[in-house]
LOPA-246170 format. One record per residue (C-alpha): residue number from 1; residue in one letter; x, y, z. Coordinates in steps of 0.05 Angstrom, whole numbers. Layout:
@k NUM, r A, east X, north Y, up Z
...
This chain:
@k 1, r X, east 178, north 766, up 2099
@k 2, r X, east 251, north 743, up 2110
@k 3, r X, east 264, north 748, up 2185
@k 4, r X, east 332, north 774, up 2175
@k 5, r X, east 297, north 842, up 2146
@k 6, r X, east 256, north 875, up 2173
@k 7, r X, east 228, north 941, up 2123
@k 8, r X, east 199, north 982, up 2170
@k 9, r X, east 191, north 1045, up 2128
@k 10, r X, east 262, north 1043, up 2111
@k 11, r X, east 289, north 1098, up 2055
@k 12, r X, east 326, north 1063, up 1991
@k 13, r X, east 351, north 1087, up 1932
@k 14, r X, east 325, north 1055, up 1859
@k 15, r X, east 393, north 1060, up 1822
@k 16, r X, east 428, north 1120, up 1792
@k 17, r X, east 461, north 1187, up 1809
@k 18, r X, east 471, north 1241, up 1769
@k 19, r X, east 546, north 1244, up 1793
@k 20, r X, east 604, north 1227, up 1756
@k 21, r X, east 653, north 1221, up 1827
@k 22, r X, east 635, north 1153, up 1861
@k 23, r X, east 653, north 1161, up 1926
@k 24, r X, east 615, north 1229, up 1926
@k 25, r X, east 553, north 1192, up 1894
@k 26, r X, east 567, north 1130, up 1946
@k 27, r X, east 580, north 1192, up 2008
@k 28, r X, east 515, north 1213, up 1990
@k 29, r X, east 470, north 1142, up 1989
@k 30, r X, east 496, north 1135, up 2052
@k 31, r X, east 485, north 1198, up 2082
@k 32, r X, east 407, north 1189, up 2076
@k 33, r X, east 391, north 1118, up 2068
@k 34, r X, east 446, north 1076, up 2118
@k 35, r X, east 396, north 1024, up 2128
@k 36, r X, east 393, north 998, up 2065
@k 37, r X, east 441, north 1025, up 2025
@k 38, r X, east 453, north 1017, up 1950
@k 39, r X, east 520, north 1026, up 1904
@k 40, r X, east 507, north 1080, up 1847
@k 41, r X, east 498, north 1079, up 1777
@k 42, r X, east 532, north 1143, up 1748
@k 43, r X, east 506, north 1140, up 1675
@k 44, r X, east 540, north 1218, up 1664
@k 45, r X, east 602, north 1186, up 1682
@k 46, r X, east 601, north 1145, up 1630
@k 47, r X, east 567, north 1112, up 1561
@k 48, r X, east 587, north 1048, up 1596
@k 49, r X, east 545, north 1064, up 1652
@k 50, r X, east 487, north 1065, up 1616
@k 51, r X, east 431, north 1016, up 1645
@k 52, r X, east 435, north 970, up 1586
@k 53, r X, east 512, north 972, up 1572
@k 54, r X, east 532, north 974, up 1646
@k 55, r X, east 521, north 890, up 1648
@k 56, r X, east 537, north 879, up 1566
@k 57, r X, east 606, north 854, up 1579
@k 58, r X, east 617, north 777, up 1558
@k 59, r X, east 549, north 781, up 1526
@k 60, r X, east 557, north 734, up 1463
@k 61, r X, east 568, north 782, up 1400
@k 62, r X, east 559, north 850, up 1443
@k 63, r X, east 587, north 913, up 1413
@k 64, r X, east 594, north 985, up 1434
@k 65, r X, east 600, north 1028, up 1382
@k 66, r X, east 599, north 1099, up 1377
@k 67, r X, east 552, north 1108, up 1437
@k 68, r X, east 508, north 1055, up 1406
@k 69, r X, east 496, north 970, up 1431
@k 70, r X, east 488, north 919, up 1385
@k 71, r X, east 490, north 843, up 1375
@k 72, r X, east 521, north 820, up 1318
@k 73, r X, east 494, north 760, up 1299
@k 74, r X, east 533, north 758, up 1226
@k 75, r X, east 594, north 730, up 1272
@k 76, r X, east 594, north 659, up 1297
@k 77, r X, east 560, north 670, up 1360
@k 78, r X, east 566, north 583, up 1374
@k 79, r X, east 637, north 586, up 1425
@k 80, r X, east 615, north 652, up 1472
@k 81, r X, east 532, north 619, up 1478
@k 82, r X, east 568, north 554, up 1500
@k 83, r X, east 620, north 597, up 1545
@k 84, r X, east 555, north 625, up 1579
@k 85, r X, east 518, north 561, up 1584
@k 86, r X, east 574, north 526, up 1613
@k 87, r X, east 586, north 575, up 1665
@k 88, r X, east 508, north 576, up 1680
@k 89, r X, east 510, north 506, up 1689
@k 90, r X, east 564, north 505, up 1744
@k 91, r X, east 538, north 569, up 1759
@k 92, r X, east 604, north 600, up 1755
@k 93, r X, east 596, north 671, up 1752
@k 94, r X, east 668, north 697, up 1756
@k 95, r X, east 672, north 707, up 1676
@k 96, r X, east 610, north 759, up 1676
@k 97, r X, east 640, north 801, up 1733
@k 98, r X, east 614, north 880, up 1726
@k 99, r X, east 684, north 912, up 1716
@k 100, r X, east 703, north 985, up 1751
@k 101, r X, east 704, north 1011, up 1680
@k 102, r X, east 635, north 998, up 1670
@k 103, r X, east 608, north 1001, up 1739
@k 104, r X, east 649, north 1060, up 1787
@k 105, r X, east 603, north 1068, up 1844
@k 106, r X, east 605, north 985, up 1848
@k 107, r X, east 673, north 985, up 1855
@k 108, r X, east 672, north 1041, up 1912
@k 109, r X, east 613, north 1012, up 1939
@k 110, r X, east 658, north 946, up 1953
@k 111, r X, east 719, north 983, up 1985
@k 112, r X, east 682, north 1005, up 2038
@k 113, r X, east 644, north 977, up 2100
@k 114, r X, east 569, north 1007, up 2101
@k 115, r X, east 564, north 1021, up 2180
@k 116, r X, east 491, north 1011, up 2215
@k 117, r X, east 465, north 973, up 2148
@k 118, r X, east 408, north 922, up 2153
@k 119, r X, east 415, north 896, up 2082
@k 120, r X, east 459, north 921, up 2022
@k 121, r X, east 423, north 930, up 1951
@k 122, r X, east 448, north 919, up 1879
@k 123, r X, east 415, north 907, up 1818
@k 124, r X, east 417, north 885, up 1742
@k 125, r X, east 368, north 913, up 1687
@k 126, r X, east 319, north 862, up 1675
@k 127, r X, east 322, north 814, up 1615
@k 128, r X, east 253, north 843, up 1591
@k 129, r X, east 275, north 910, up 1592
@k 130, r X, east 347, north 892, up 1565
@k 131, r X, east 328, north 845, up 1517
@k 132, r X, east 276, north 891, up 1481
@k 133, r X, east 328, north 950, up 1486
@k 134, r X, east 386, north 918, up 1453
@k 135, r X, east 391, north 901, up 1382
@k 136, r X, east 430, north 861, up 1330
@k 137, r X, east 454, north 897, up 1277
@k 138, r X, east 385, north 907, up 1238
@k 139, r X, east 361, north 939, up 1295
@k 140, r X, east 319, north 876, up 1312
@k 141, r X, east 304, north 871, up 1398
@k 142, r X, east 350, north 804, up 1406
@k 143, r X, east 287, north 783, up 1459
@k 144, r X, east 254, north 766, up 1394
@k 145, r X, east 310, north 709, up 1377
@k 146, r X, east 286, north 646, up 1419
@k 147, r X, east 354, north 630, up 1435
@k 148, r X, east 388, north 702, up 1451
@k 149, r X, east 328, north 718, up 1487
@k 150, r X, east 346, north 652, up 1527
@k 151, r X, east 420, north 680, up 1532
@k 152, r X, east 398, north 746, up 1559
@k 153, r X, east 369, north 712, up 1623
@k 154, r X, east 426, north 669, up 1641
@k 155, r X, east 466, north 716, up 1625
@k 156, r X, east 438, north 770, up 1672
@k 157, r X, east 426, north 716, up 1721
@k 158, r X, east 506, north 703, up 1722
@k 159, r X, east 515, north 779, up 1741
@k 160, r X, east 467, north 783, up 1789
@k 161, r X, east 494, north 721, up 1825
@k 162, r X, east 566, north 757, up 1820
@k 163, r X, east 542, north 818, up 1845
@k 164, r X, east 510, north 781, up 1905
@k 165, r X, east 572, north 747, up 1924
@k 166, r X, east 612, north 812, up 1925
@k 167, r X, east 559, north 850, up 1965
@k 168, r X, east 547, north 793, up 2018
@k 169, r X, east 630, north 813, up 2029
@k 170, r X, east 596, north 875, up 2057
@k 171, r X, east 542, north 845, up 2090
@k 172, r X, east 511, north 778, up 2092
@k 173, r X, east 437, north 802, up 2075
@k 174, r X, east 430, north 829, up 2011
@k 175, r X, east 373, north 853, up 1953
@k 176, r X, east 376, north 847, up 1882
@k 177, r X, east 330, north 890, up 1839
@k 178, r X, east 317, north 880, up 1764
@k 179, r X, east 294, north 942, up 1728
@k 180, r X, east 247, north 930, up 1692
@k 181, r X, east 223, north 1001, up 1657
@k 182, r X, east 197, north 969, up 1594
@k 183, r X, east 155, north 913, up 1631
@k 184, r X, east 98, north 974, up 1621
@k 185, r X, east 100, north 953, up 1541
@k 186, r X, east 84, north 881, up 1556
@k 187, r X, east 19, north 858, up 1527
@k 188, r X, east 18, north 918, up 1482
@k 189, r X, east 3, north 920, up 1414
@k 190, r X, east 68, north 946, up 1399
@k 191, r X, east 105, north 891, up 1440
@k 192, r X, east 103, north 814, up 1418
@k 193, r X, east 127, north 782, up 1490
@k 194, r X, east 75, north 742, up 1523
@k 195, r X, east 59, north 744, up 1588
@k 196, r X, east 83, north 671, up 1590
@k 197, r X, east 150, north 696, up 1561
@k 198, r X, east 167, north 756, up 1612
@k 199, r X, east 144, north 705, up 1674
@k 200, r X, east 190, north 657, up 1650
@k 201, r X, east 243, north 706, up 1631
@k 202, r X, east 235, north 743, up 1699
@k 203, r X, east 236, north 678, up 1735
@k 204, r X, east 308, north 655, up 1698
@k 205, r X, east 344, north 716, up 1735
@k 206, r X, east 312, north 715, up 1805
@k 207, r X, east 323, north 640, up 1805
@k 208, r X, east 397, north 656, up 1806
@k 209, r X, east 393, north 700, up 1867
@k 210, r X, east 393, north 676, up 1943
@k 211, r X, east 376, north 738, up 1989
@k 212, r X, east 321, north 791, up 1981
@k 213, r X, east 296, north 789, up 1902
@k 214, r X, east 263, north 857, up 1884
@k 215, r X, east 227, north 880, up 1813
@k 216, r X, east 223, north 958, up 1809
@k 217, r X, east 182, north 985, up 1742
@k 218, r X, east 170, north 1055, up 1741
@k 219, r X, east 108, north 1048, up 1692
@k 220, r X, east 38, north 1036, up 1689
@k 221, r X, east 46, north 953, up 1678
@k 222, r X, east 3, north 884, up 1688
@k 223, r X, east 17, north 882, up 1772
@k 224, r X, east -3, north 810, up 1770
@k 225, r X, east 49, north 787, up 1725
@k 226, r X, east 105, north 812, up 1765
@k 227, r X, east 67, north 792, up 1831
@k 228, r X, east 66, north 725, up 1807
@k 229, r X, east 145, north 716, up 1803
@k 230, r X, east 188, north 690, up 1861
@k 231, r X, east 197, north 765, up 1879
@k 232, r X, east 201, north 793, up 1953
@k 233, r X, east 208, north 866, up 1939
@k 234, r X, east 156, north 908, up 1891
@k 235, r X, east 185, north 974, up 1872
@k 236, r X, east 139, north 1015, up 1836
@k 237, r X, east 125, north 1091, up 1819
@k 238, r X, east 74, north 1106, up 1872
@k 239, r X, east 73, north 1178, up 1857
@k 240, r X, east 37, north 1164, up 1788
@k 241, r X, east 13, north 1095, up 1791
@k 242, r X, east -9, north 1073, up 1850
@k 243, r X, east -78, north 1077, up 1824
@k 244, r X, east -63, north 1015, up 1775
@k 245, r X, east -29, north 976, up 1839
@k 246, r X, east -96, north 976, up 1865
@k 247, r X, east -132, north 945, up 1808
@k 248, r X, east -101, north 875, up 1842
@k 249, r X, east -123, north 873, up 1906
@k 250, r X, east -128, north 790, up 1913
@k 251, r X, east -62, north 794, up 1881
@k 252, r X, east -23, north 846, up 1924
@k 253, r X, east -67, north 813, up 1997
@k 254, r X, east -35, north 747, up 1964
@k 255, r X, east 34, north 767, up 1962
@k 256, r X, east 36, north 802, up 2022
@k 257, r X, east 15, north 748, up 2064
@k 258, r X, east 69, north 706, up 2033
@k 259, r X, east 118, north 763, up 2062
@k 260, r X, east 128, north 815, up 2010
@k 261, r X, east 142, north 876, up 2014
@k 262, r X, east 124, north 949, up 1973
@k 263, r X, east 178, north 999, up 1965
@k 264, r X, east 133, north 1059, up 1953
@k 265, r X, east 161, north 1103, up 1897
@k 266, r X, east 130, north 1163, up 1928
@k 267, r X, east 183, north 1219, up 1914
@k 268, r X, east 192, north 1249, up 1839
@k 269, r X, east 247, north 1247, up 1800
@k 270, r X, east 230, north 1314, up 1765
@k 271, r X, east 261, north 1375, up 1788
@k 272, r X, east 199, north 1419, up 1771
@k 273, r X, east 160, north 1367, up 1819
@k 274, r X, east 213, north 1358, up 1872
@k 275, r X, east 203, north 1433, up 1874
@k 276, r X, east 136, north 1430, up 1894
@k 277, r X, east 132, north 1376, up 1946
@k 278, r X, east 155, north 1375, up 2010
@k 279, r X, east 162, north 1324, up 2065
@k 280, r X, east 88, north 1329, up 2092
@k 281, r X, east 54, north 1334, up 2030
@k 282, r X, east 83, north 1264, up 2005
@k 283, r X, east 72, north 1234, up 2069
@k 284, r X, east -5, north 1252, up 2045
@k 285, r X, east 5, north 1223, up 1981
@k 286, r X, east 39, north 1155, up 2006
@k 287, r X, east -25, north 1155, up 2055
@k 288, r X, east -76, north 1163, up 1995
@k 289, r X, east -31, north 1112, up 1957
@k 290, r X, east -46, north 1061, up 2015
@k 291, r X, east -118, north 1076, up 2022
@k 292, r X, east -137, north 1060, up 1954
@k 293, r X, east -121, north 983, up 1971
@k 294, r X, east -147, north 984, up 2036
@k 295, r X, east -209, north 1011, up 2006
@k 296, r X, east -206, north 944, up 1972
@k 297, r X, east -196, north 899, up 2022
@k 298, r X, east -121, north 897, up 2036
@k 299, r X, east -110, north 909, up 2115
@k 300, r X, east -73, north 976, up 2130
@k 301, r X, east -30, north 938, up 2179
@k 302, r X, east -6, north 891, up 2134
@k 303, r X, east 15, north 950, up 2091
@k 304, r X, east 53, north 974, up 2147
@k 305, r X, east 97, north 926, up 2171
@k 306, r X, east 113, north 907, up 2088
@k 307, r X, east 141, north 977, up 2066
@k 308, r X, east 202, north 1003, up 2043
@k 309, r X, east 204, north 1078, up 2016
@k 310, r X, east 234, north 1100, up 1955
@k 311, r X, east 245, north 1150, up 1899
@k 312, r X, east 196, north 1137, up 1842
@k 313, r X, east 257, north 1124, up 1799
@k 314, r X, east 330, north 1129, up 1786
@k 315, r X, east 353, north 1208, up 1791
@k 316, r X, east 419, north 1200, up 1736
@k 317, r X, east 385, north 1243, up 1692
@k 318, r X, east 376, north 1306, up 1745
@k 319, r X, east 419, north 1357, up 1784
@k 320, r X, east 467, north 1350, up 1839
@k 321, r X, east 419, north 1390, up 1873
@k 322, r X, east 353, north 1361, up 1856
@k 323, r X, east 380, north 1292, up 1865
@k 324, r X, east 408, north 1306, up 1936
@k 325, r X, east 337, north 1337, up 1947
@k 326, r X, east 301, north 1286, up 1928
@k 327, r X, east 336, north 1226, up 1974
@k 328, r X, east 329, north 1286, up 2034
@k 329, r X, east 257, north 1274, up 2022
@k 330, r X, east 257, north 1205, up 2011
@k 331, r X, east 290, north 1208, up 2078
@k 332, r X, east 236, north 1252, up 2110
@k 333, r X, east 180, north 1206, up 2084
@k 334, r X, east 210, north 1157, up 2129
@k 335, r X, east 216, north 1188, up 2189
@k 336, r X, east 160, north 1205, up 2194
@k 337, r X, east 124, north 1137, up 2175
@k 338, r X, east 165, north 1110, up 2220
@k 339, r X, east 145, north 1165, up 2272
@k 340, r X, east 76, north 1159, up 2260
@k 341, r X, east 69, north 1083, up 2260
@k 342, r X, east 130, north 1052, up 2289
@k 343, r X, east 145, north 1090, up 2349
@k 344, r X, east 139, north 1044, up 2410
């Protein structure tokens, strides 16, 4: 664990907002998580906002097109793949900036000064997820061309390492996530990317990035691939799959000793669930969560000082209301962790 962060229970926020006003969505983030706050993605603001567009631009052959992303690959794709390779070589990110058009809540994010805030959070969609998502124009996943699926990583790499510069003008400690939602298809029969190939793909991206590295996947997914990357922070959907996080015990003991640290995904993102939880009964839940890999060997106070709290997953697709509900409760889960555990 770095020793310029320490988690502590800490509430954060996965990614998107169901707003389409950024400094309301940004107002908000830091209303209930100032510790480690996190700019907004506002996907009902915009198509452009969309996980997989929002970090498109300067992608060789990338076009938007009636609400729909595509690589063609009919063009001569030769001068942009050697723009991006000679700006990952000097590692020169200022060509794949994220632009205000396609990122508001960034933009707001950076005219501000977050006060009381341990470490500022960003993040990029992860060049599994992204490069499985976006096509060319047969509707082929580009991850499946050797040498766009190469372009994908350095080119997500370049806006991470943007992104990290601009936060650390907010504050010098900062996390970058990758979402990685379709890191559950991996190693299914309906997905041909090795294991080998993800790692490696993973590892590209995180490389690229100095503070805090996270990985948040909010499916069921092979723990020990992701575990085995460079990564610091594992954000995952404890509410439905923290049963499959303990299935790697040696793994998770492993990584935890080397300092990592769980953000526990303990609050839905479903309004018809939100509705039925409260504060106390997901404390439970995060409690069971824990148990099932101390059962297995993992020591509960390792667990404690390594966790972060968290919504399960991004809330862009919910209600004002149920959104602002659900980061009260992430909220609450804190407190009262922290109550419980870290009250000297």
């Amino acid at each position: 664990m770095r020793d310029d962060f320490k988690p502590e229970f800490l509430p954060i926020n996965i990614g998107s907002l169901p707003h389409t006003d950024p400094e309301e969505a940004c107002n908000l983030i830091l209303r209930h998580s100032p510790e480690v706050p996190s700019w907004p993605q506002l996907p009902k603001r915009s198509f452009l906002e969309n996980m997989y567009v929002q970090f498109s631009e300067g992608f060789p052959g990338i076009v938007l097109e009636r609400e729909r992303i595509y690589v063609d690959r009919a063009q001569d794709l030769s001068p942009e793949l050697e723009h991006l390779y000679l700006a990952y070589l000097e590692n020169d990110p200022e060509g794949y900036a994220i632009s205000p058009a396609y990122a508001a809540g960034l933009a707001q994010w950076l005219k501000g000064e977050p006060d009381s805030c341990r470490v500022v959070k960003g993040q990029v969609t992860g060049p599994v997820s992204w490069g499985l998502t976006v096509v060319d124009q047969e509707r082929r996943p580009i991850v499946y061309d050797e040498v766009l699926a190469d372009a994908v990583a350095k080119h997500l790499r370049l806006k991470a390492t943007w992104q990290e510069r601009e936060l650390r003008q907010l504050h010098p400690t900062t996390a970058i996530f990758l979402d990685e939602p379709y890191m559950a298809s991996v190693g299914s029969a309906y997905v041909a990317v090795t294991r080998e190939r993800a790692i490696a793909l993973i590892e590209e991206v995180l490389d690229g990035i100095e503070g805090l590295k996270g990985v948040h996947c909010c499916g069921n997914t092979d723990w020990s691939l992701v575990l085995s990357t460079s990564v610091d922070i594992l954000s995952f959907d404890t509410y439905e799959y923290a049963e499959s996080l303990s299935l790697y015990p040696a793994e998770v003991g492993s990584f935890l000793r080397r300092g990592g640290i769980i953000a526990w995904g303990i609050v839905p993102p479903e309004g018809e669930r939100l509705a039925c939880e409260t504060t106390t009964s997901l404390v439970r839940r995060l409690h069971q969560a824990m148990e099932l890999l101390v059962r297995k060997g993992v020591p509960f106070d390792d667990l404690l000082v390594a966790s972060l709290v968290s919504p399960c997953c991004g809330l862009g697709s919910i209600s004002l209301d149920w959104a602002e509900r659900a980061l009260a409760l992430t909220a609450g889960v804190s407190k009262e962790m922290r109550k419980r555990y870290l009250s000297s």
